[in-house]
C-alpha positions in Angstrom: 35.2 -3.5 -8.8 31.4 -2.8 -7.3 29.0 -3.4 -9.5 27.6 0.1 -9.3 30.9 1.9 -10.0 31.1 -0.6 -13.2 28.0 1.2 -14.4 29.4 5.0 -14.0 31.3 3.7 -17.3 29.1 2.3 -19.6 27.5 5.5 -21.0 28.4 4.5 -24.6 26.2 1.1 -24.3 23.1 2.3 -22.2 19.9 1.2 -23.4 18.3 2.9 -26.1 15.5 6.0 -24.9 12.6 5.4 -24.6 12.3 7.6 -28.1 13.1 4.8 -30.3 9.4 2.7 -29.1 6.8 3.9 -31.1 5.1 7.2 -29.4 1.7 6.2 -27.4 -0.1 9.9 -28.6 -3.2 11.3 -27.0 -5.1 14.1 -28.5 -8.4 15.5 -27.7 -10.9 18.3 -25.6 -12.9 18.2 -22.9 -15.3 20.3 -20.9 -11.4 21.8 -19.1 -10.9 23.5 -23.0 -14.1 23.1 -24.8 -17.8 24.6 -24.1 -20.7 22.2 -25.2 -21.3 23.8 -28.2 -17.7 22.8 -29.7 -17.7 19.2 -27.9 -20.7 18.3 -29.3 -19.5 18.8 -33.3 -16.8 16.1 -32.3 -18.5 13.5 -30.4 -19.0 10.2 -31.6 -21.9 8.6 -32.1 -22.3 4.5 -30.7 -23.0 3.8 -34.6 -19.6 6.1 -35.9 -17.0 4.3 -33.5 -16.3 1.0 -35.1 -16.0 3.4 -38.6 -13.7 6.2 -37.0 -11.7 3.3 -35.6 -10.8 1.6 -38.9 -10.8 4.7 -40.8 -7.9 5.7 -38.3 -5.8 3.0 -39.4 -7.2 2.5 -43.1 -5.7 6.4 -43.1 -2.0 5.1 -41.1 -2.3 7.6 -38.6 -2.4 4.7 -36.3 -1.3 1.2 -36.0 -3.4 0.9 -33.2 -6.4 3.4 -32.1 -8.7 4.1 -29.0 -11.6 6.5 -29.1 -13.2 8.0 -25.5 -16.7 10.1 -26.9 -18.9 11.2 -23.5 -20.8 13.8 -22.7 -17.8 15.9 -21.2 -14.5 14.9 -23.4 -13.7 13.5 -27.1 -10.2 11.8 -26.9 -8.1 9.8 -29.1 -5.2 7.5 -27.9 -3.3 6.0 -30.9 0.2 4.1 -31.0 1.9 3.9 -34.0 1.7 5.7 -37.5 3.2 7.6 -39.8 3.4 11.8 -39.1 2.2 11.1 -35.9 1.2 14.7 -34.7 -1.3 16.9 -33.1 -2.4 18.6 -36.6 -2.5 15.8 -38.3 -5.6 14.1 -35.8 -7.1 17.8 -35.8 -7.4 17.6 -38.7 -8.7 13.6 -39.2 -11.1 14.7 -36.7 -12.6 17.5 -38.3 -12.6 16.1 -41.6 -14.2 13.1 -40.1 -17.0 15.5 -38.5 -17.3 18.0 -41.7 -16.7 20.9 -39.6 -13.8 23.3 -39.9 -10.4 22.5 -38.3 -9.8 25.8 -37.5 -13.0 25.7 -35.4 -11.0 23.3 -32.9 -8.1 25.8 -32.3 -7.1 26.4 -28.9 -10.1 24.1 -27.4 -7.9 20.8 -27.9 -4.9 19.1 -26.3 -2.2 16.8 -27.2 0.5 14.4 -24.9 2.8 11.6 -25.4 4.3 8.5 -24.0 4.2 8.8 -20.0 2.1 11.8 -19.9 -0.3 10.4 -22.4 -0.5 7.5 -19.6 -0.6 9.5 -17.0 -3.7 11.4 -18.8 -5.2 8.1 -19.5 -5.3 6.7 -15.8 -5.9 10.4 -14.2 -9.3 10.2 -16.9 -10.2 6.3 -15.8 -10.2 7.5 -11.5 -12.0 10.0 -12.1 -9.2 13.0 -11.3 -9.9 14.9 -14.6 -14.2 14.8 -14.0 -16.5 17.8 -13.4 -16.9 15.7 -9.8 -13.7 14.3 -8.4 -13.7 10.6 -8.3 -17.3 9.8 -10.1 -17.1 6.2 -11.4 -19.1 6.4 -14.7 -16.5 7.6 -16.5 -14.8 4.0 -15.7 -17.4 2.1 -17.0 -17.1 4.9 -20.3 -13.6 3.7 -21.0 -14.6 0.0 -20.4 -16.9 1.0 -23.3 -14.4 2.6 -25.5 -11.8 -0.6 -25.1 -14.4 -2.7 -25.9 -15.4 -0.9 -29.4 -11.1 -1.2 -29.9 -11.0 -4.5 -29.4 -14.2 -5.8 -31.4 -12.7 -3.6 -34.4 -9.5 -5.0 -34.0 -8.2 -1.5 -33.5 -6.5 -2.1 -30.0 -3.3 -4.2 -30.3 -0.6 -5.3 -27.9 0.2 -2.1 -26.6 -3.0 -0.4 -26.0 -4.7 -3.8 -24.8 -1.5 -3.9 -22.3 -2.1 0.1 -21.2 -6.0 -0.5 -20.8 -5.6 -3.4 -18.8 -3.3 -1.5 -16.8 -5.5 1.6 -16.5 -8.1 -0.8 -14.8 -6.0 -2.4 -12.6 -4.9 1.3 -11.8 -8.2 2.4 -11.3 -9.2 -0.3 -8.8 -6.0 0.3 -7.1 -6.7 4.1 -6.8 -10.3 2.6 -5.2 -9.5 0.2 -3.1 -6.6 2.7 -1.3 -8.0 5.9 -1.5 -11.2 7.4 -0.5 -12.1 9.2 -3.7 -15.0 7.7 -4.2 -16.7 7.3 -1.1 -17.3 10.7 0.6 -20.8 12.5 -1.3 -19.6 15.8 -3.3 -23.4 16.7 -4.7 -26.7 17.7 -2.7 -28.5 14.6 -4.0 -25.7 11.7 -3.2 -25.6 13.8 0.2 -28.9 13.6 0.9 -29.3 9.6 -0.1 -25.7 9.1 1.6 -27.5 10.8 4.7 -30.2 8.8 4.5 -28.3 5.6 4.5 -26.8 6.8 7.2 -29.5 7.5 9.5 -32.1 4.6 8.6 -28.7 2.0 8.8 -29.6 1.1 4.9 -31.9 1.9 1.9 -32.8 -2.0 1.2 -36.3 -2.3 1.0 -37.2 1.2 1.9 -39.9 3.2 1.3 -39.8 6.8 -0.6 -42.1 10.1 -1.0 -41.0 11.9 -3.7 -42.4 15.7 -3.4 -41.8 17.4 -6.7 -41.2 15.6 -10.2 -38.0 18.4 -11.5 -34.7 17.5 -12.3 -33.1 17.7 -9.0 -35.9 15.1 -7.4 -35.5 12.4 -10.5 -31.4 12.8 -9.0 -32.1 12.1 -5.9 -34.3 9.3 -7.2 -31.7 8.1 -9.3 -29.4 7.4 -6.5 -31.7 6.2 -4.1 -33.1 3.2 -6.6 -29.4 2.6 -6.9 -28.7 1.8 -2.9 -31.7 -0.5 -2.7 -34.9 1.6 -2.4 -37.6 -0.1 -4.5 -40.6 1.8 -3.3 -41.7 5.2 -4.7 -44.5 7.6 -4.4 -44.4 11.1 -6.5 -46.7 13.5 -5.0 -46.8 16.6 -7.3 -49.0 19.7 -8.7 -48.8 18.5 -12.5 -50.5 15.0 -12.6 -48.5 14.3 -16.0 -45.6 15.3 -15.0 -45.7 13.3 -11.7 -47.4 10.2 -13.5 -44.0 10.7 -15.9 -41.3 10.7 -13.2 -43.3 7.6 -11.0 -43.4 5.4 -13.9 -39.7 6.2 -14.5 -39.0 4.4 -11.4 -42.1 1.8 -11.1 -43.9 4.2 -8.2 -47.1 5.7 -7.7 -48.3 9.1 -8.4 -50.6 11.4 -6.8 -51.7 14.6 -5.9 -50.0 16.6 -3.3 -53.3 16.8 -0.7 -52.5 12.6 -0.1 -49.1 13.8 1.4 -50.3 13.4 5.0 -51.8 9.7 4.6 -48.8 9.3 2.4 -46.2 10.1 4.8 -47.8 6.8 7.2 -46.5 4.3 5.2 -42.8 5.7 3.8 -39.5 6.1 5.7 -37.8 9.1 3.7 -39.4 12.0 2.4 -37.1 14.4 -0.2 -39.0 17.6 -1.4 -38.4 20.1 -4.0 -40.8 22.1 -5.3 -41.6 26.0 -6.6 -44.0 26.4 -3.7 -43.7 30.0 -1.9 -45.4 28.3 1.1 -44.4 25.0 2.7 -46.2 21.8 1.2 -45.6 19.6 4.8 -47.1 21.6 7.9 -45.9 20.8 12.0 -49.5 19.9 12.5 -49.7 17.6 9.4 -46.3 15.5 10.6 -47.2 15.6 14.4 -50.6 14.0 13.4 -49.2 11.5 11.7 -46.2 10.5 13.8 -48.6 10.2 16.6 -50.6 7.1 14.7 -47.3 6.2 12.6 -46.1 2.5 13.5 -42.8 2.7 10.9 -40.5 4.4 13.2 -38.2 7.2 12.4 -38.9 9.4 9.8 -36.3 11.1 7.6 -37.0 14.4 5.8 -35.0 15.8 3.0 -35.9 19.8 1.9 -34.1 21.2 -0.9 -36.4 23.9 -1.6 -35.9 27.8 -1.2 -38.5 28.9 -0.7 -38.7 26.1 2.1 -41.3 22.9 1.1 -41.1 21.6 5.0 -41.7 23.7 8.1 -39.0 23.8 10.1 -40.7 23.0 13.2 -41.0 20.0 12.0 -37.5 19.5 13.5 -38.8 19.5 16.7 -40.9 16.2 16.8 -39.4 13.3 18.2 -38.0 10.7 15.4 -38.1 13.2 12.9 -34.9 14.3 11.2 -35.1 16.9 9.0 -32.5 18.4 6.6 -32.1 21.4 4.7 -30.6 22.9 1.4 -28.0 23.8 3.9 -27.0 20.7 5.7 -26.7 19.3 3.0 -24.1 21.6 1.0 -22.3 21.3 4.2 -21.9 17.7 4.2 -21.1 18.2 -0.1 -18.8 20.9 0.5 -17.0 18.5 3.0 -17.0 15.8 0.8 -15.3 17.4 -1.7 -12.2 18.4 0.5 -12.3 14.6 1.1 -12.4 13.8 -2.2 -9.3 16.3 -3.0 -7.0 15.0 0.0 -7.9 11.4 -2.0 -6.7 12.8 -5.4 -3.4 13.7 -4.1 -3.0 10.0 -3.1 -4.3 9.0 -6.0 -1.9 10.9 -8.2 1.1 9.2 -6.2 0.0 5.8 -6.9 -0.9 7.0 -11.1 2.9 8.2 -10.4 3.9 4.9 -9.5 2.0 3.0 -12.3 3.1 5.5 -14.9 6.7 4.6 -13.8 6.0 0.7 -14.3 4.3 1.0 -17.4 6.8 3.4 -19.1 9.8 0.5 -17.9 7.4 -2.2 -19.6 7.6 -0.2 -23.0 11.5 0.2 -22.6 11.9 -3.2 -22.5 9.9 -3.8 -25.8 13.1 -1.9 -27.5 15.4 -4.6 -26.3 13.0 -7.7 -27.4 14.6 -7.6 -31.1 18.1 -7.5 -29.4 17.0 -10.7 -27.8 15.6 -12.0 -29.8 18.1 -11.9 -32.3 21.2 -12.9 -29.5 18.4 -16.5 -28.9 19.0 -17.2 -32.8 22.4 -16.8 -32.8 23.2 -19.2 -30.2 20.6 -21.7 -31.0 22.2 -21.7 -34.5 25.4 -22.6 -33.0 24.4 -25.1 -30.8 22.5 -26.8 -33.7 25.3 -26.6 -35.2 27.5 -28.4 -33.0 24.7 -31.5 -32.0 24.8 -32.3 -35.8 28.7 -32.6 -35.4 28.9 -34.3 -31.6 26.0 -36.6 -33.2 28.1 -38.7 -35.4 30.5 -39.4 -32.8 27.6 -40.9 -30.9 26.8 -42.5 -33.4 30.4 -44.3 -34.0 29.8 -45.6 -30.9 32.1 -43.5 -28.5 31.9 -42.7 -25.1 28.7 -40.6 -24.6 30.3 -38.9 -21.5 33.3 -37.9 -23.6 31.3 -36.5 -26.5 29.2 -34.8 -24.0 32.4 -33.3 -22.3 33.5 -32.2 -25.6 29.8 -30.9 -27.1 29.8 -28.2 -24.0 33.6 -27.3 -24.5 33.5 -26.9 -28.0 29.6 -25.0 -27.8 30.9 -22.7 -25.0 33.8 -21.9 -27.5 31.8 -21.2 -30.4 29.3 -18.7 -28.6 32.1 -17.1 -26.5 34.3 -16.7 -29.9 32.8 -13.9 -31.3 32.7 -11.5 -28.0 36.2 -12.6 -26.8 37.9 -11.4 -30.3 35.8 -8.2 -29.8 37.3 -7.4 -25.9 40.7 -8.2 -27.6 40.1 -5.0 -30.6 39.9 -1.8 -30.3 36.5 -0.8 -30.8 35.3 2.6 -32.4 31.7 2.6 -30.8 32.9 1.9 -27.8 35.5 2.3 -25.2 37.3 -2.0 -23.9 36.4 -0.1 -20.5 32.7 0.0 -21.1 32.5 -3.3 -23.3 34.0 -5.0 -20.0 31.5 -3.1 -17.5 28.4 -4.4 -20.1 30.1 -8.3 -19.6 30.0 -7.9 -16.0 26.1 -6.3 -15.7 24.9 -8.2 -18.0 26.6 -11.4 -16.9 27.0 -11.0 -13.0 30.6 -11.2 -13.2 31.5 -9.0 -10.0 28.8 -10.8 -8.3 30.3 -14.0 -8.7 33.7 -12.8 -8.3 32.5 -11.6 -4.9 
């Protein structure tokens, strides 16, 4: 008989569920459930983790305990522990914050085994962000396994799932694109900008404006190589604040057109109700300008540039606009690269969940290993006085394997041969043949 038509019959021996491994539980809230002002009375500061960690356990919620605190979420992954269950954390939370659990109602969540994985790897790529694919979040959890493991809080199963998550998370990286098209106005401007000057190494940058938008853009512009910065704006301190943020110059915003001679991007954004950079300022300059092209970046409304500056040759300018355009796009890009993504977490969930399963079978094992080394212990003790009589180590070897073969097959053969109340002969047969090829080798 096939193989697969042996295993139609078996249903009284399958493997045990997945139910009898200990539950892998997540609990928590982000900004999807929560507003600030509740996520903030639960977050965790760098000083609290290593407590809230061994307080987890020291409490037997949790043989072993992971705790995510950012900006946007506060989640706890535990494995293990006794009345394991959504109130019970609510309320270790709250009590752990002072603050009422009944505050936390209907702003938290709660999942188990595969779709506590799932959660876990969807959080790591970056599907469950404000912005689709953003890699801090990564480096976050990288954080939060590293507070685990220093408190000894993270054991077999949890160090197994994290390493997993990051393998997951590179994988979802290296074959998707959701990380590489820009989904805000700043990473599309500096994205742009890249784009257009063939690189950012070793660039040179006018900063018009010293707000929050501006230190962005900034941000992501010291990050792909610019080194270079000059802050033009109307507050001195505040300019003179945002330039030594980022090892640049500041000055006032009448230098902009000797300014503009010696940098290769310009992003403004400013409350002016008038531009900032005239036609006539630019044209002057490009006319006596030896750095080729020049890139300029407005994301003021009111506009800070002319637009007529548009029209001189190697200038490229870009507005509020163009860039939303090219964020808007990315964002579609970025949500055609989740659905990719969430097959291969599919995938991954699927392995990981068959890796647990097989922890229910290691005792089973491990158990079957003694048994037969006990036997064959046995029998060397008995075969070893023949030897030692002197007789024919071939024959005693002959005889060892016989007589070992005999003693381990004993037990199951006088089991096939009795009616079994657990189990049908049918199905004990069926299990003999999976589990030792029989049908194969019969074939």
């Amino acid at each position: 008989m096939q193989s697969w038509a042996r295993s139609a019959t078996i249903q009284p021996l399958q493997r045990r569920s997945a139910g009898t491994v200990a539950a892998i539980f997540c609990f928590g809230l982000s900004h999807h459930t929560a507003p600030i002002a509740v996520r903030e009375k639960v977050a965790f500061s760098p000083e609290s983790l290593a407590v809230a960690h061994r307080d987890l356990l020291d409490q037997g919620l949790a043989k072993e305990a992971l705790i995510v605190s950012t900006c946007n979420r506060t989640e706890i992954y535990v494995h293990g522990g006794h009345g394991l269950n959504r109130q019970a954390l609510q309320n270790w939370l709250s009590a752990f914050h002072q603050i009422d659990p009944r505050s936390l109602d209907g702003h938290v969540y709660h999942s188990s085994d595969a779709e506590a994985v799932r959660h876990l790897f969807r959080v790591a790529c970056g599907l469950d962000s404000m912005i689709i694919g953003e890699p801090q979040i990564l480096g976050q959890v990288k954080d939060a396994y590293q507070v685990a493991a220093d408190t000894a809080s993270a054991g077999p199963v949890l160090n197994r799932l994290l390493h997993w998550t990051f393998r997951v998370a590179k994988r979802v990286r290296s074959e998707t694109a959701i990380g590489s098209a820009p989904v805000s106005v700043a990473y599309a401007a500096v994205s742009l900008a890249k784009q257009l000057l063939g690189g950012l190494e070793g660039r040179s940058v006018l900063l018009i404006g010293a707000g929050d938008t501006i230190e962005l853009v900034a941000t992501h512009l010291r990050e792909h190589g610019v080194s270079t910065f000059s802050v033009a704006n109307r507050s001195s301190e505040r300019g003179e604040q945002l330039a030594s943020k980022f090892a640049g110059n500041a000055h006032a915003l009448e230098m902009i057109p000797s300014l503009l001679h010696e940098v290769d991007v310009v992003v403004s954004c400013t409350a002016s109700s008038q531009p900032i950079v005239s036609r006539e300022a630019v044209s002057a300059v490009m006319a006596q300008r030896e750095r080729g092209d020049l890139m300029l970046v407005d994301l003021a409304v009111p506009r800070d540039i002319a637009p007529e500056v548009e029209s001189i040759e190697k200038c490229y300018l870009y507005t509020l606009d163009d860039l939303n355009d090219i964020a808007q796009a990315g964002m579609r890009a970025r949500r055609e690269a989740a659905a990719a993504a969430e097959l291969i977490i599919a995938d991954e969930v699927s392995q990981f969940q068959q890796w647990r399963e097989s922890l229910d079978v290691v005792p089973a094992i491990r158990r079957l290993r003694d048994h037969v080394e006990e036997r064959r212990l046995d029998e060397v003790r008995r075969f070893q006085h023949y030897l030692d009589q002197g007789q024919d180590p071939h024959a005693v070897l002959d005889a060892f394997s016989k007589a070992l073969i005999n003693k381990v097959l004993h037990d199951p053969i006088a089991t096939l041969r009795q009616p079994c109340q657990e189990a049908t002969n049918e199905s004990l047969v069926a299990a003999l043949d999976i589990l030792f090829h029989l049908s194969d080798a019969e074939g």
